[in-house]
N, CA and C atoms as a LAMMPS dump frame, in Angstrom:
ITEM: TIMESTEP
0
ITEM: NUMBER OF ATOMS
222
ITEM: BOX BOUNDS ff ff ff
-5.0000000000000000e+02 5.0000000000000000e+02
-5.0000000000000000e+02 5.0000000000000000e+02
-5.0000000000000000e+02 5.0000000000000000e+02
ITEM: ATOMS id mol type element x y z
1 1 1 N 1.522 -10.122 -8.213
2 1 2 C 1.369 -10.685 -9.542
3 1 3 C 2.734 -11.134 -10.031
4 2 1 N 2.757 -12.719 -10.262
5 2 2 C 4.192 -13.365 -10.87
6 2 3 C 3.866 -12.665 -12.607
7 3 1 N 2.805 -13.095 -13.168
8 3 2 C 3.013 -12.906 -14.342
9 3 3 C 1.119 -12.963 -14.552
10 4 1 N 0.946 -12.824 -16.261
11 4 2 C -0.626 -13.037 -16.453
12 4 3 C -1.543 -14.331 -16.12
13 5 1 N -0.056 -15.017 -15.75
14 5 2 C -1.263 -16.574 -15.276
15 5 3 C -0.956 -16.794 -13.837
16 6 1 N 0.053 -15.732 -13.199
17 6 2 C -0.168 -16.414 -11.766
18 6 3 C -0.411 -15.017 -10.871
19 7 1 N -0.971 -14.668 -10.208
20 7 2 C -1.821 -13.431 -9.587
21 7 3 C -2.439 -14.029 -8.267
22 8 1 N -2.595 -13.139 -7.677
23 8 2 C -3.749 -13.079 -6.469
24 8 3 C -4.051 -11.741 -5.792
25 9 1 N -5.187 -11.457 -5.855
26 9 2 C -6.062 -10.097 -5.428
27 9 3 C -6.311 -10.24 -4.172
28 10 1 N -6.556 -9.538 -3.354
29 10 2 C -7.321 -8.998 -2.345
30 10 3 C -8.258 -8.025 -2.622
31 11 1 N -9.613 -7.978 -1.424
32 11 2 C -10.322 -6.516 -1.051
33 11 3 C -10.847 -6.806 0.089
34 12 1 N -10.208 -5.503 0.772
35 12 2 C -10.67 -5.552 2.392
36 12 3 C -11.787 -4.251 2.477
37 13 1 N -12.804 -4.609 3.161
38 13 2 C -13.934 -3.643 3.386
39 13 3 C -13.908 -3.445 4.87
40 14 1 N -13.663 -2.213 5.355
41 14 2 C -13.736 -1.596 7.389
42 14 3 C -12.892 -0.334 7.42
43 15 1 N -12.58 -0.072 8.637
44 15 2 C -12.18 1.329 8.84
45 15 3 C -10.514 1.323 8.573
46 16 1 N -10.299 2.655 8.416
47 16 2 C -8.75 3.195 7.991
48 16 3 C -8.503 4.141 8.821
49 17 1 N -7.199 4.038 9.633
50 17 2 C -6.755 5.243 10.527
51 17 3 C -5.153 5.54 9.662
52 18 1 N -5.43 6.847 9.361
53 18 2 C -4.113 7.444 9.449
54 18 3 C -3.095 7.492 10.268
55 19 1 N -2.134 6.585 9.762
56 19 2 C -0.449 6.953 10.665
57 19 3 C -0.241 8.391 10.467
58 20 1 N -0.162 9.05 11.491
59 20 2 C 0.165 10.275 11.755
60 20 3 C 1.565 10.635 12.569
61 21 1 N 2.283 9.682 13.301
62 21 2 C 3.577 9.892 13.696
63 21 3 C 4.713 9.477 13.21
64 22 1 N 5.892 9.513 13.455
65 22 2 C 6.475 9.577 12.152
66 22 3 C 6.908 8.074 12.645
67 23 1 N 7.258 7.595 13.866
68 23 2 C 7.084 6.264 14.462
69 23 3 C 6.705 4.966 13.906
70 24 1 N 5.316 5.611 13.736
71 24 2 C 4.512 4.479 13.157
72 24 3 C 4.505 4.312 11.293
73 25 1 N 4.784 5.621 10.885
74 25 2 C 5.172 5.265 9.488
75 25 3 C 6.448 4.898 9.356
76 26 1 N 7.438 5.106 9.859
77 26 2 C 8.678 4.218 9.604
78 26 3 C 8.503 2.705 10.42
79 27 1 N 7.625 2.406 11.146
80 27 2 C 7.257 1.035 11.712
81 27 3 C 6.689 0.338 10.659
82 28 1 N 5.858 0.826 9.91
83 28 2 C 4.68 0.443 8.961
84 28 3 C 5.753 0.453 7.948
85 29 1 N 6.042 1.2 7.024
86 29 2 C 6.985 0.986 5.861
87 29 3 C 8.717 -0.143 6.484
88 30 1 N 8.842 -0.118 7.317
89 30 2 C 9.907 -1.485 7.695
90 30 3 C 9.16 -2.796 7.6
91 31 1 N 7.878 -2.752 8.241
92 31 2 C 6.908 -3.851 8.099
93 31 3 C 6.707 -4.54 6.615
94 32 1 N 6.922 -3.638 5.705
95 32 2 C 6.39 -3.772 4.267
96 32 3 C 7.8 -4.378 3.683
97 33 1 N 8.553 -3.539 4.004
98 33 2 C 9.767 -4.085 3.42
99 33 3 C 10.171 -5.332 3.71
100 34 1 N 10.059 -5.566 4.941
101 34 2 C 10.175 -7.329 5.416
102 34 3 C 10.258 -7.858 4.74
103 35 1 N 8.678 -8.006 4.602
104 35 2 C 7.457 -8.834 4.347
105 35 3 C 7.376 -9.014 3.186
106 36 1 N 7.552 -8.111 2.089
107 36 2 C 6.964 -8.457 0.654
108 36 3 C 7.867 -6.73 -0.134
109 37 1 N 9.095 -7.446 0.307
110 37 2 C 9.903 -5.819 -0.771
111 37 3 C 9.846 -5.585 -1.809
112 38 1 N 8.73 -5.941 -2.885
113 38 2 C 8.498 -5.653 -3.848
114 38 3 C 7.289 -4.65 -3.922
115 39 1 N 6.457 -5.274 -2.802
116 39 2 C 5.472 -3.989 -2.612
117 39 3 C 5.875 -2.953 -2.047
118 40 1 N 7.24 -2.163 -1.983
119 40 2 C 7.076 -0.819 -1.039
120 40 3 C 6.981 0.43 -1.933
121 41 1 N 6.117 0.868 -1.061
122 41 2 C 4.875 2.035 -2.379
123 41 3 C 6.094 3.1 -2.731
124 42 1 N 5.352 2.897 -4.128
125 42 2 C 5.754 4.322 -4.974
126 42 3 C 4.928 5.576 -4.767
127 43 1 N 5.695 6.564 -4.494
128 43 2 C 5.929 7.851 -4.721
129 43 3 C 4.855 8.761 -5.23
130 44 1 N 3.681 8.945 -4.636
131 44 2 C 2.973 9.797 -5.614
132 44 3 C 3.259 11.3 -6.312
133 45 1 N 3.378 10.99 -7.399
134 45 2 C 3.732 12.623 -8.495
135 45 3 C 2.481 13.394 -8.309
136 46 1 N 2.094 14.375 -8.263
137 46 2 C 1.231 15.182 -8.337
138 46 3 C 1.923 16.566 -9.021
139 47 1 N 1.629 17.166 -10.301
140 47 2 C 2.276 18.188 -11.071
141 47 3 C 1.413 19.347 -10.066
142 48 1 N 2.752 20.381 -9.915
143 48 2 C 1.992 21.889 -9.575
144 48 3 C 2.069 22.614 -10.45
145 49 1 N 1.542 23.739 -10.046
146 49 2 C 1.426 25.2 -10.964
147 49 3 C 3.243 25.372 -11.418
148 50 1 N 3.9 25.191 -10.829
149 50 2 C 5.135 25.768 -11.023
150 50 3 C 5.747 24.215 -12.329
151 51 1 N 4.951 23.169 -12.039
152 51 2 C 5.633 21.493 -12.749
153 51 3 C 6.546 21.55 -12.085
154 52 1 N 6.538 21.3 -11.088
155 52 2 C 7.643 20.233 -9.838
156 52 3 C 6.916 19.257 -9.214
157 53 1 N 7.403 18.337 -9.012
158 53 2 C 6.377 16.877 -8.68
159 53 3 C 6.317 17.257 -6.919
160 54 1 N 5.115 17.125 -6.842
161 54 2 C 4.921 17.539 -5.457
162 54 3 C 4.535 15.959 -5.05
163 55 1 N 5.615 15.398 -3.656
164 55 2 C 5.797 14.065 -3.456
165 55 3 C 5.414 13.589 -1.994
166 56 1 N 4.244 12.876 -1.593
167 56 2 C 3.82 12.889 -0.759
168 56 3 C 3.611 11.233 -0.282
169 57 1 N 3.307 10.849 0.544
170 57 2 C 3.561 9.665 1.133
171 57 3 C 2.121 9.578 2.028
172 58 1 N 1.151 8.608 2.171
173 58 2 C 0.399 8.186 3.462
174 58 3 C 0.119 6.584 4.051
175 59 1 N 0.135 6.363 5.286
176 59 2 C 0.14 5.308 5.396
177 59 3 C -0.875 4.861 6.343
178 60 1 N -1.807 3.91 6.507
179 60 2 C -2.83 3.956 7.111
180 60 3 C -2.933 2.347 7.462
181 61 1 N -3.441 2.227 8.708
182 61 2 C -3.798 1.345 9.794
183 61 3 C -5.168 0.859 9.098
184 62 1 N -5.416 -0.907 8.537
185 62 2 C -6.53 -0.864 8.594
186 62 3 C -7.259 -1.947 9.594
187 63 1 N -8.618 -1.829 9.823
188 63 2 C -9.253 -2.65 10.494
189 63 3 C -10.206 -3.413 9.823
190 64 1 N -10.312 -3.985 9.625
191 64 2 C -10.595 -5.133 8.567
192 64 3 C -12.232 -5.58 9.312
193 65 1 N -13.627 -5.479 8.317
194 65 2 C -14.323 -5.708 8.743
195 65 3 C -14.75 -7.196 7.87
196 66 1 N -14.222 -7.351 6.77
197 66 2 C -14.806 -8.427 5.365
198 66 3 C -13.316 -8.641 4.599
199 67 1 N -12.58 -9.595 4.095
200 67 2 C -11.978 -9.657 2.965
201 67 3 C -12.404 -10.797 2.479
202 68 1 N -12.038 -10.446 1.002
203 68 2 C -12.104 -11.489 -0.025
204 68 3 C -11.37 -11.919 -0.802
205 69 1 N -10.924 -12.572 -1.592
206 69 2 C -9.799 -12.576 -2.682
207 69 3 C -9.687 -13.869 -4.065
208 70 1 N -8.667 -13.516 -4.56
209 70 2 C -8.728 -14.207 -5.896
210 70 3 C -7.53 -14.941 -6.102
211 71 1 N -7.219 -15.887 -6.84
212 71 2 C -6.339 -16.317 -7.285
213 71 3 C -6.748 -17.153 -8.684
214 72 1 N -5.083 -17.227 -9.269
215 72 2 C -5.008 -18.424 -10.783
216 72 3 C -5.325 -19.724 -9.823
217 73 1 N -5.285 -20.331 -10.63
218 73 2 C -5.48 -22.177 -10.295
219 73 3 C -4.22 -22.321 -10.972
220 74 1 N -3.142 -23.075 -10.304
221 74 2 C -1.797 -23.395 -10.554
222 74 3 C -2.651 -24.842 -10.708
């Protein structure tokens, strides 16, 4: 998203595999950074019992069975 008049969506519908080595998530997050360094994901906070942000990361492989998407009309 540039701004409220210029945007474009995606939605992909198929299967998701978890990156599980540490390989492929530093392959996958270099990939992102490339490509579009504005998208590299934030940080999920999750508060514990104690309130310390418990900070976790996942990254997942997808296989794409359908997408669709949106855009403004420039």
């Amino acid at each position: 998203m540039h701004d409220t008049r210029d945007w474009r969506s995606i939605i992909v519908n198929g299967r998701a595999a978890r990156l599980t080595t540490a390989e492929d998530r530093v392959l996958a997050l270099t990939y992102i950074k490339e490509s579009s360094p504005a998208q590299t994901p934030a940080i999920h906070e999750r508060w514990t019992t104690i309130w310390a942000p418990d900070k976790v990361s996942a990254f997942y492989r997808l296989h794409p069975d359908f997408m669709s998407g949106r855009s403004t009309v420039s």
